[in-house]
N, C-alpha and C positions, 0 to 999 in steps of 0.2 A: 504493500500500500504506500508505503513511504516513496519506492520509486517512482510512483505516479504521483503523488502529492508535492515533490518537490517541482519538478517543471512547473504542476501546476500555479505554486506558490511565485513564483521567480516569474511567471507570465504577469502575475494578479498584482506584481511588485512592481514595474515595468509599466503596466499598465496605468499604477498610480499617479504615474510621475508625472510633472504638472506638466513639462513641454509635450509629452504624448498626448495627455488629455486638451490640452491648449488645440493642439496638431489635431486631434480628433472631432473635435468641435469644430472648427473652421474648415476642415478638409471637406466634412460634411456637409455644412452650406455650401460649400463650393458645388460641391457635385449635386446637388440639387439643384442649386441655382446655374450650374452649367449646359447639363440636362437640357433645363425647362431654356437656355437662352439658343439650345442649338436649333430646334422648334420653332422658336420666333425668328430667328437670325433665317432659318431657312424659308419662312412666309416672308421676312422683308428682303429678301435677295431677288424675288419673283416680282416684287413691286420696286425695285428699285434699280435704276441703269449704271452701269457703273461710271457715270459721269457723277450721278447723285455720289455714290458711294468716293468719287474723288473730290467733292465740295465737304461731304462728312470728313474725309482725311484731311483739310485743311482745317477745317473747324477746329477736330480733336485736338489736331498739334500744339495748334494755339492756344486751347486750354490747357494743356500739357506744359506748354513752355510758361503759362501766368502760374499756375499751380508751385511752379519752383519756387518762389519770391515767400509759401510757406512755408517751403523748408531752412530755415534758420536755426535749427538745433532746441526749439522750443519743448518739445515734445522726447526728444533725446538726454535733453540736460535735465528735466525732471522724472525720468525714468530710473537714468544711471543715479541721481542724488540720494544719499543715504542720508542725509538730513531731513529735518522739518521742513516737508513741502508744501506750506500753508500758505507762508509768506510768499514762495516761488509761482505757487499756482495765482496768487491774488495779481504779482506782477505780471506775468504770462499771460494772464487774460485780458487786458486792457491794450497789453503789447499787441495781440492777435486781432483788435477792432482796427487800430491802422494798417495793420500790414494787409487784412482781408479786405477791407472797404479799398484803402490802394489799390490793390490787386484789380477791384472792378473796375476803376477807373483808368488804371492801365490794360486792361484788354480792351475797353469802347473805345477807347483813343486809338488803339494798333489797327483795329478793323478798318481803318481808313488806308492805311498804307498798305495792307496786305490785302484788300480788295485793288487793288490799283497795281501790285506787283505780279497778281494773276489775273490783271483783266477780267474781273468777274466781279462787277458791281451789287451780288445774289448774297457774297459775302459778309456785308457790312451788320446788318440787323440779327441774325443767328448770333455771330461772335457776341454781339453787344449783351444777347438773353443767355448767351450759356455762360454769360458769368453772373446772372442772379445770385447764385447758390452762396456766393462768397461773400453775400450781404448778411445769411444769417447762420451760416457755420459759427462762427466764432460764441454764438453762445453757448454752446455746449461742447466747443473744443476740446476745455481744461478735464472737463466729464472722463470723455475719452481716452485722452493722455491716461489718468488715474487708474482706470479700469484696466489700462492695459500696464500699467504698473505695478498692478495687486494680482495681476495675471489670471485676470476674471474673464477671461478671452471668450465665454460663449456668451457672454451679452453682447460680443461683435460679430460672433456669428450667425446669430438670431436680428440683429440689426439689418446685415448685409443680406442674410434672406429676405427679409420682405422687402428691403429696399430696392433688390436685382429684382424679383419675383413681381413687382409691381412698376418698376425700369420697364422692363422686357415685354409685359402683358400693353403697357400704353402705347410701346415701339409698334408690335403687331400690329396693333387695330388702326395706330396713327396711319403707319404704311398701305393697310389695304383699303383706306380712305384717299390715297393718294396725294399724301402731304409730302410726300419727298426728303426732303432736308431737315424739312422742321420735325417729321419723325424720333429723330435721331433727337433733337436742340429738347424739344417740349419736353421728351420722357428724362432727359437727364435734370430741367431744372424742376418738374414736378415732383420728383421723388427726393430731394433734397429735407424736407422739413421732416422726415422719419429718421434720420439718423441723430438729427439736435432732440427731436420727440425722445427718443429712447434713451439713447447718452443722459440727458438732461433729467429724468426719471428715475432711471436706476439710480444715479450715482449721488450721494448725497451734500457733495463739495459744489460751496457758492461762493461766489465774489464778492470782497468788502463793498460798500459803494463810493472809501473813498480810493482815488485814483493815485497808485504809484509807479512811481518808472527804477526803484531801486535795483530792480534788477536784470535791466535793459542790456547794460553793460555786457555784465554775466554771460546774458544768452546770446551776443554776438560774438563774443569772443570764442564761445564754448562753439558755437553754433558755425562759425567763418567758414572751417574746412568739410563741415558735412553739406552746410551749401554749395559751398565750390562742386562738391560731387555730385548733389545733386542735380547741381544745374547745368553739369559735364553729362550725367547719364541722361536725362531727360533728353539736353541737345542732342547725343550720340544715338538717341532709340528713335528719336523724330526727322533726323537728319534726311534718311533714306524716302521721308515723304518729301520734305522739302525740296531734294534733286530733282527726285522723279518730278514731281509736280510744276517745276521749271522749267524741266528741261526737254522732260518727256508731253507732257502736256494733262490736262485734269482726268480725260480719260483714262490713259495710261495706270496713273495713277490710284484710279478707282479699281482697278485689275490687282494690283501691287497690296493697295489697303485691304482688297476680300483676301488675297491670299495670306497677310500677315495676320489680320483678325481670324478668319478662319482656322488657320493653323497654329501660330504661335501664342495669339490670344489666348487660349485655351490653356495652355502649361503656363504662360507668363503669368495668368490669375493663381493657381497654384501653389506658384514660385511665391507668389507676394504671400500668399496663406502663411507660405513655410518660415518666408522674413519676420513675418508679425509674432510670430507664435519664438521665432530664433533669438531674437534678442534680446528681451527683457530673463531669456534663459540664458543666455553667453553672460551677460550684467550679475545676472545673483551671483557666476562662479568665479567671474573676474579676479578676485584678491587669492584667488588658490589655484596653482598653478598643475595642478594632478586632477580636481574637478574641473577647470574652463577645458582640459583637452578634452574631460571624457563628455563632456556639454558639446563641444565643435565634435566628435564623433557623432553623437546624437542625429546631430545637422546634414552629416557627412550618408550618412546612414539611411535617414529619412528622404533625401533625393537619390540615390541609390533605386530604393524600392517603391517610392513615389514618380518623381520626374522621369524615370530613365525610361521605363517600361510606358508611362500612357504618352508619352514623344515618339517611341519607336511604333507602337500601335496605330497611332494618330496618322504618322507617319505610311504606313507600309499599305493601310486603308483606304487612304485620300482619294486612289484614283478610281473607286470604286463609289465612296459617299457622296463626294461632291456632287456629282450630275444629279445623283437620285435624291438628294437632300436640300441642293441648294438648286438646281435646274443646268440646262446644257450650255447657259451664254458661260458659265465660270470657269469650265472647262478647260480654255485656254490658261487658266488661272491656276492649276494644282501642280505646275514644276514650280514655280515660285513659294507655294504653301508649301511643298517639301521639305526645299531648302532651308527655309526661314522656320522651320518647324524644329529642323536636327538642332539648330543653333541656340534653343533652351538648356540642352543638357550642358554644354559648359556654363554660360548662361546663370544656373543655378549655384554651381559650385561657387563660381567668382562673388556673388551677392553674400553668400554664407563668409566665403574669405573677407570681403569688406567689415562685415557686420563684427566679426573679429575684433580686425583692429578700432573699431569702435569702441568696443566693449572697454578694450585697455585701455583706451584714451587715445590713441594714436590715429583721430580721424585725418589728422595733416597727411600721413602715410599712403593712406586710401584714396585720396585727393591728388599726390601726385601719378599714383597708378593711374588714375584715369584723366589724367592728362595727358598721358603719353598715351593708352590707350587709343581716346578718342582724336589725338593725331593721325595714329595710326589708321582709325576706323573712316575718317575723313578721306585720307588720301585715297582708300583702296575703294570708296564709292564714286570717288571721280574717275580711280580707271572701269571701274565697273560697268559703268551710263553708257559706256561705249558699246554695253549688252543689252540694250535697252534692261528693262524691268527685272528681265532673267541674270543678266548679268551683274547690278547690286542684289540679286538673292542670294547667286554665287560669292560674291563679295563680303555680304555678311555674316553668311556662314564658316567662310577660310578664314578670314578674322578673327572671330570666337574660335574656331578650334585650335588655331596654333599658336595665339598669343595666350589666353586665360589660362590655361596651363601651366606656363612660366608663374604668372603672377601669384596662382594657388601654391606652387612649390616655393617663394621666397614667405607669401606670407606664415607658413607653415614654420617656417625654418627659423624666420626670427621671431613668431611669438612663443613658440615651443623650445627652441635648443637657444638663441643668443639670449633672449630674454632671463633664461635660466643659468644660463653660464653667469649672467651679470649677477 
């Protein structure tokens, strides 16, 4: 009996541990919510040209590249802090009204230039609505931060469910309505007030009313180098829209975006699952140098047996789903979902190696990695374009597989062996 009772024991031990259980909650909305978004994604591919679907690529980007201007280390610096984060949370919140109210004011202003730099005056009014949402995030930001600090990770799984689940359900119906563009713009600002709803509910931390900037400083300074990254990786994932979309043209374009959503979307939400649930676990083991490894094992372990396997499936499928799930115009579109499909699996590792040197402080580290990186991921999309669409999918994949590599084996080296020698 004993020899059966111990596996069992050792499974039921394992299974307690708060990053599985974090990982098991969120992986779970994922797959529901991914499920129910292939469904929809494949009703709006039938109503949608893939012109629309290159105006969508333009739109995202752009909220993608305003989105950076929140990553400031706000959310990081109150995570890692082992002090009394009362005061920090009270500063942080009032920080987050300018930097988000900004933020909208600088995407309505950009939609002018970048309606103008692609000729597509259709432009201007979307950008200006898809940044509502940044009007009323900020009140229930600090919520979130917290929640994800006490590693209460299935209130954001349960968030993110209904929030995609009611995303995706207004996407469908918007589309077989034949709203086009706005499809895409309406459902992401209308599901916005469910995540402030929830965060703001659960979570029992409020704002003083009165107003301090004490610790402003703080979070810029702490905050400088995970910006820089972040606003390297964002530039570096939205790059390959902004080529194509210059140079190849909007159509193009909209070919290039179903293939990437289609294929890499899929593991890239995943990936994010695995980051959310990774770090606030790399953080608790930080000060001990025998627990952070066997914590980056955890990490190491979980895309192994997560990432690796639904990339290759996803992968090996494509030329068989697509037609039947999304219709025959996409077609041309599944050697590009391929390529850009394999290109998760390093992908993953590299995000886990960032998140690393995070953990120890050494976000400056991580920020010049992706400096050189995204030189390098630049360069090889300009000779790419010369393949039209196929050829930055090819680009982006030789990229990730022979540079991320390197980068996983130095940061290995010196947060495990120099850091310990010192």
């Amino acid at each position: 009996m004993s020899f059966i009772e111990q596996p069992i024991n050792k499974l039921r031990k394992k299974l307690s541990n708060q990053f599985i259980s974090n990982l098991g909650w969120l992986s779970s909305a994922e797959i529901i919510t991914r499920v129910f978004r292939i469904g929809i994604t494949a009703i709006a591919a039938r109503f949608l040209t893939p012109y629309d679907y290159g105006l969508i690529a333009i739109i995202t980007t752009i909220n993608e590249l305003a989105r950076i201007l929140m990553e400031v280390g706000i959310g990081a610096k109150i995570i890692q802090s082992d002090r009394d984060v009362n005061q920090l949370c009270n500063s942080a919140y009032w920080l987050n009204w300018i930097i988000y109210v900004g933020i909208f004011i600088i995407q309505c202003l950009a939609a002018f230039p970048i309606a103008w730099f692609y000729k597509e005056t259709r432009l201007i009014f979307p950008i200006c609505v898809a940044a509502i949402p940044y009007l009323i995030w900020p009140t229930a930001a600090i919520q979130c931060i917290m929640i994800q600090k006490e590693n209460k990770l299935k209130v954001c799984a349960i968030s993110n469910t209904l929030k995609n689940f009611t995303s995706y359900s207004l996407l469908g119906i918007f589309a077989a309505l034949g709203m086009g563009v706005w499809s895409f713009v309406l459902s992401w600002v209308l599901v916005a007030p469910i995540d402030v709803f929830v965060y703001y509910h659960y979570h029992s931390w409020r704002p003083t009313k009165n107003i301090t900037t004490k610790y402003w400083k703080e979070f810029f300074v702490f905050g400088k180098n995970i910006f820089g990254t972040h606003l390297l990786k964002t530039l570096r994932n939205n790059l390959d829209y902004l080529i194509v979309g210059r140079f190849l043209g909007i159509k193009e374009l909209g070919l290039y975006f179903f293939g990437f959503n289609a294929g890499l979307g899929i593991s890239l939400s995943f990936i994010n699952v695995l980051n959310t649930a990774l770090f606030p676990h790399l953080c608790a083991a930080r000060v001990n140098q025998l627990e952070l490894r066997k914590h980056y094992a955890h990490s190491r372990k979980a895309i192994t047996t997560i990432i690796i396997p639904l990339v290759i499936l996803q992968t090996s499928l494509a030329p068989l789903y697509v037609p039947i799930v999304f219709g025959q115009q996409w077609v041309v579109a599944i050697p590009i979902l391929m390529l850009i499909c394999l290109s998760a699996i390093p992908r993953a590792f590299a995000d886990a190696a960032s998140l690393l040197l995070v953990a120890i402080g050494k976000p400056n580290l991580d920020l010049y990695w992706n400096i050189l990186f995204t030189t390098i991921f630049s360069v090889a999309l300009l000779i790419g374009i010369r393949g039209q669409a196929l050829g930055v999918a090819t680009s982006v994949l030789l990229v990730h597989v022979v540079t991320i590599p390197l980068f996983i084996y130095w940061t290995t080296s010196y947060v495990f062996r120099k850091r310990q020698n010192a």
